[in-house]
ZABADREN-144111 format. One record per atom (N, C-alpha, C): x negated, y, z; residue in three letters. Coordinates in steps of 0.2 Angstrom, whole numbers, padded with zeros to 4 digits, always signed. Each point is the difference from the previous one (the first is absolute). Layout:
N
XYZALA ...
! end
This chain:
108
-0004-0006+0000UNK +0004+0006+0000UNK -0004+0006+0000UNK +0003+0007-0005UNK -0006+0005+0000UNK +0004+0003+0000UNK +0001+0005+0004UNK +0000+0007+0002UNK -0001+0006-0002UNK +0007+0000-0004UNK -0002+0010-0004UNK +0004+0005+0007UNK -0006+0006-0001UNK +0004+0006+0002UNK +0001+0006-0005UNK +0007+0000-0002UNK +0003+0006-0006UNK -0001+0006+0003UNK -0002+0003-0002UNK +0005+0010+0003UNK +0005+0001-0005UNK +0007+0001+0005UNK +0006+0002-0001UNK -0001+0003-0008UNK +0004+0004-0004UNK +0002+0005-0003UNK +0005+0005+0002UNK +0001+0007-0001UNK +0002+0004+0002UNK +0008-0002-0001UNK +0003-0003-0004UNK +0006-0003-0002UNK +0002-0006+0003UNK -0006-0004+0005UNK +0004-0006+0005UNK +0003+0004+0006UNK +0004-0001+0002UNK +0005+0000+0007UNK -0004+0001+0006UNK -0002-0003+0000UNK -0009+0001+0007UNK -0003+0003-0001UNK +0000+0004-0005UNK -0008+0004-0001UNK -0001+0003+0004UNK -0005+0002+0004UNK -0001+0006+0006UNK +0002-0003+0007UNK +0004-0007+0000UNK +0001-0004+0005UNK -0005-0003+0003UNK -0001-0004-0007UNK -0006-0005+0000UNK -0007+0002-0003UNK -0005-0005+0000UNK -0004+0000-0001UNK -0003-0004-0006UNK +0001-0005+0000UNK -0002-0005-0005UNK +0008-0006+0000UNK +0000-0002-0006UNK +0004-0006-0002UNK -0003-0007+0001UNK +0001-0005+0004UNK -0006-0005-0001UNK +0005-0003-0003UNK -0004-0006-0005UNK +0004-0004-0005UNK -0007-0005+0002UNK +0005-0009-0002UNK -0005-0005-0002UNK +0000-0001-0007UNK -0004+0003-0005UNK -0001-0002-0007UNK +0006+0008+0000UNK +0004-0003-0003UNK +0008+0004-0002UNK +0004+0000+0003UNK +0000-0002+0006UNK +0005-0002+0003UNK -0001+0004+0005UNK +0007+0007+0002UNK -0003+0004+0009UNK +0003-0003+0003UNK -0006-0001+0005UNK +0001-0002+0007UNK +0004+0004+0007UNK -0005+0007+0001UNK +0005+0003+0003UNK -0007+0007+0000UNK +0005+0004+0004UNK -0005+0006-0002UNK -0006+0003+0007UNK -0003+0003-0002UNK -0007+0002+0005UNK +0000+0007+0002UNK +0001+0003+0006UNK +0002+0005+0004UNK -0009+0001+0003UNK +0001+0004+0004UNK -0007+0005+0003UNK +0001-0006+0006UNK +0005+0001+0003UNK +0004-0005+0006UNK +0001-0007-0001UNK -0004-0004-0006UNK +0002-0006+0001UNK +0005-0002-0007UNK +0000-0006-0001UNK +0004-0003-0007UNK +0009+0000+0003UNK +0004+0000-0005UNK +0008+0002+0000UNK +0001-0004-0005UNK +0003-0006+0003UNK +0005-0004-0007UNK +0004+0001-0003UNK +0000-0001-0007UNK +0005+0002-0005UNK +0006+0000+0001UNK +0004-0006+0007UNK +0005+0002-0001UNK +0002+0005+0007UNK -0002+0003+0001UNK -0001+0006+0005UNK +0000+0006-0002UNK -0002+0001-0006UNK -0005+0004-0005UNK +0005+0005-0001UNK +0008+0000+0001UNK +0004+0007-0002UNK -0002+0007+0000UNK +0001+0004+0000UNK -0002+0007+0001UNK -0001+0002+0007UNK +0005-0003+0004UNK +0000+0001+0005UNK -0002-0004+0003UNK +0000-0006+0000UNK -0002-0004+0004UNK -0008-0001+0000UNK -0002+0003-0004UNK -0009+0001-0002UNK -0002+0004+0007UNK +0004+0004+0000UNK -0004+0004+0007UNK +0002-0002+0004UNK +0006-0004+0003UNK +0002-0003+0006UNK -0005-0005+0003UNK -0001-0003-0006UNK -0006-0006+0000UNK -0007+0002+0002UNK -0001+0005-0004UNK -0007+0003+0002UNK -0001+0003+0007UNK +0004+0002+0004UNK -0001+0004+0005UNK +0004-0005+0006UNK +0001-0007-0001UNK +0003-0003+0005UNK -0004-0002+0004UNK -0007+0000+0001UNK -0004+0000+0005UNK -0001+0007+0003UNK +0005+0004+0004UNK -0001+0005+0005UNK -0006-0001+0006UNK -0004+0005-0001UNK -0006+0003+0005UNK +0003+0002+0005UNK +0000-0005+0008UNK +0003+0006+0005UNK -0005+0002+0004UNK +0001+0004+0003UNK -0004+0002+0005UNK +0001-0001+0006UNK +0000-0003+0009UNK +0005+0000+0003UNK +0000+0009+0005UNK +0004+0002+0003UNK +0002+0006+0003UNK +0002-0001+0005UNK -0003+0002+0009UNK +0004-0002+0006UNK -0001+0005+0002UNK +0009-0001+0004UNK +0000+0007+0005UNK +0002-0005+0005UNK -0004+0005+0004UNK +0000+0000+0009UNK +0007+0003+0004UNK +0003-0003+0001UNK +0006+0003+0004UNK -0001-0001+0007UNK +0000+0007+0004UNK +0002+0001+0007UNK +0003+0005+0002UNK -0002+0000+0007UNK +0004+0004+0006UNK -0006+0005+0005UNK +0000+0005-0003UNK -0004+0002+0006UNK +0002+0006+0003UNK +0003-0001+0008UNK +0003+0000+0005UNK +0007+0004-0002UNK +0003-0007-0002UNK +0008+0000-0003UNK +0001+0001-0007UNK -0006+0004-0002UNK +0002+0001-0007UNK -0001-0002-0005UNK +0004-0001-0005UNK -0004-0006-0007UNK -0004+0004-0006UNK -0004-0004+0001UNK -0008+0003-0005UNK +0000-0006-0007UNK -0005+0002-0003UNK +0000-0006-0005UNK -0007+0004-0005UNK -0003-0006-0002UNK -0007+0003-0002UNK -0002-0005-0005UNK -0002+0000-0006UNK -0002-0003-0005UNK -0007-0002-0002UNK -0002-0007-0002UNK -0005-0002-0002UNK -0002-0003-0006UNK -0006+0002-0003UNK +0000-0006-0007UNK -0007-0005+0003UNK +0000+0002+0006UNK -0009-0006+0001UNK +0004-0002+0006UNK -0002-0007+0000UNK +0005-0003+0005UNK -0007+0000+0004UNK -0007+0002+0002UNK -0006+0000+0004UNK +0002+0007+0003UNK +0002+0005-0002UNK +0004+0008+0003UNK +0006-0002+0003UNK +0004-0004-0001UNK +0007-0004+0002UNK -0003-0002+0008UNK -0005-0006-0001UNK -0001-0004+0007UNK -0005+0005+0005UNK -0002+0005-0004UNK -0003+0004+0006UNK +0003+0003+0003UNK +0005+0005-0004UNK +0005+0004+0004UNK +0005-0004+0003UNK +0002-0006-0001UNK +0004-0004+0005UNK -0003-0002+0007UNK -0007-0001-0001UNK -0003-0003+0006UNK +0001+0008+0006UNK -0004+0003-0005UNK +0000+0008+0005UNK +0008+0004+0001UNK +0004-0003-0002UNK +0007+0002+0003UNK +0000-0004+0005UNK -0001-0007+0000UNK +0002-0005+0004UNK +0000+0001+0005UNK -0007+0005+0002UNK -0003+0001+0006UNK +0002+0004+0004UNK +0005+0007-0005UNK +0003+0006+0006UNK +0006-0003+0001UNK +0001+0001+0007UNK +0007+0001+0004UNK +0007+0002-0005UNK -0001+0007-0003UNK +0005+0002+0001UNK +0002+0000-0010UNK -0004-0005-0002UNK +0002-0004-0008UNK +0004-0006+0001UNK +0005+0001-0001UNK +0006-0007+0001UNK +0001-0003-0008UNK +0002-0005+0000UNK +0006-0004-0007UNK -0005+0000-0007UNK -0007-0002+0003UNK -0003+0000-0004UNK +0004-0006-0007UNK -0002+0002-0007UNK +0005-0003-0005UNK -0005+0000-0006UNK -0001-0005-0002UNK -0004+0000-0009UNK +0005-0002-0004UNK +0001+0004-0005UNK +0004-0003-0006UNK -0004+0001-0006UNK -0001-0005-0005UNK -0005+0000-0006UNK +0004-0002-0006UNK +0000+0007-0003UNK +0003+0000-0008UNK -0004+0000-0006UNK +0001-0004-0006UNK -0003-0001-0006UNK +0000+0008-0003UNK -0003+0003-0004UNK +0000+0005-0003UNK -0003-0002-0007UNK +0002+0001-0006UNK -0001+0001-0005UNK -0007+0003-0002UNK -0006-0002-0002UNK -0006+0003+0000UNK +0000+0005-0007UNK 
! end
């Protein structure tokens, strides 16, 4: 089996979508993105960059939720090493109550 890579023409459906046409001989296979290969039956207009970007980069995001002396506070993290050092030094004053980590995915 050998392996062509075509570049589109301005008049195919994909152009500017994709990158190359892979075909065995004459026959296409599926097509070649910057992000990885996309099967031809996948390959709609639409569904071309649905496919492409289906592996989402997250990032994670934690907020700190407390109490300090009755009041609700709340404080935000993106390094969970920032996270366990200001929990440990809250832990320590009296007057820091209901300590709370909540950790949300963020879109990178």
């Amino acid at each position: 089996m050998q392996l062509t890579y075509q570049k589109l023409g301005q008049d195919h459906p994909m152009f500017g979508k994709v990158e190359f046409l892979v075909a065995d001989g004459m026959k296409p296979i599926c097509y070649k993105t910057k992000d990885g290969y996309i099967p031809l039956e996948a390959a709609s207009p639409g569904a071309a960059l649905i496919a492409a970007k289906a592996e989402v980069v997250t990032k994670p995001l934690y907020i700190l939720s407390f109490k300090v002396n009755g009041e609700a506070e709340e404080m935000s993290f993106t390094s969970k090493k920032t996270l366990d050092r200001t929990l440990e030094l809250y832990g320590q004053k009296a007057f820091i109550t209901d300590l709370k980590t909540t950790t949300y995915k963020t879109v990178v």
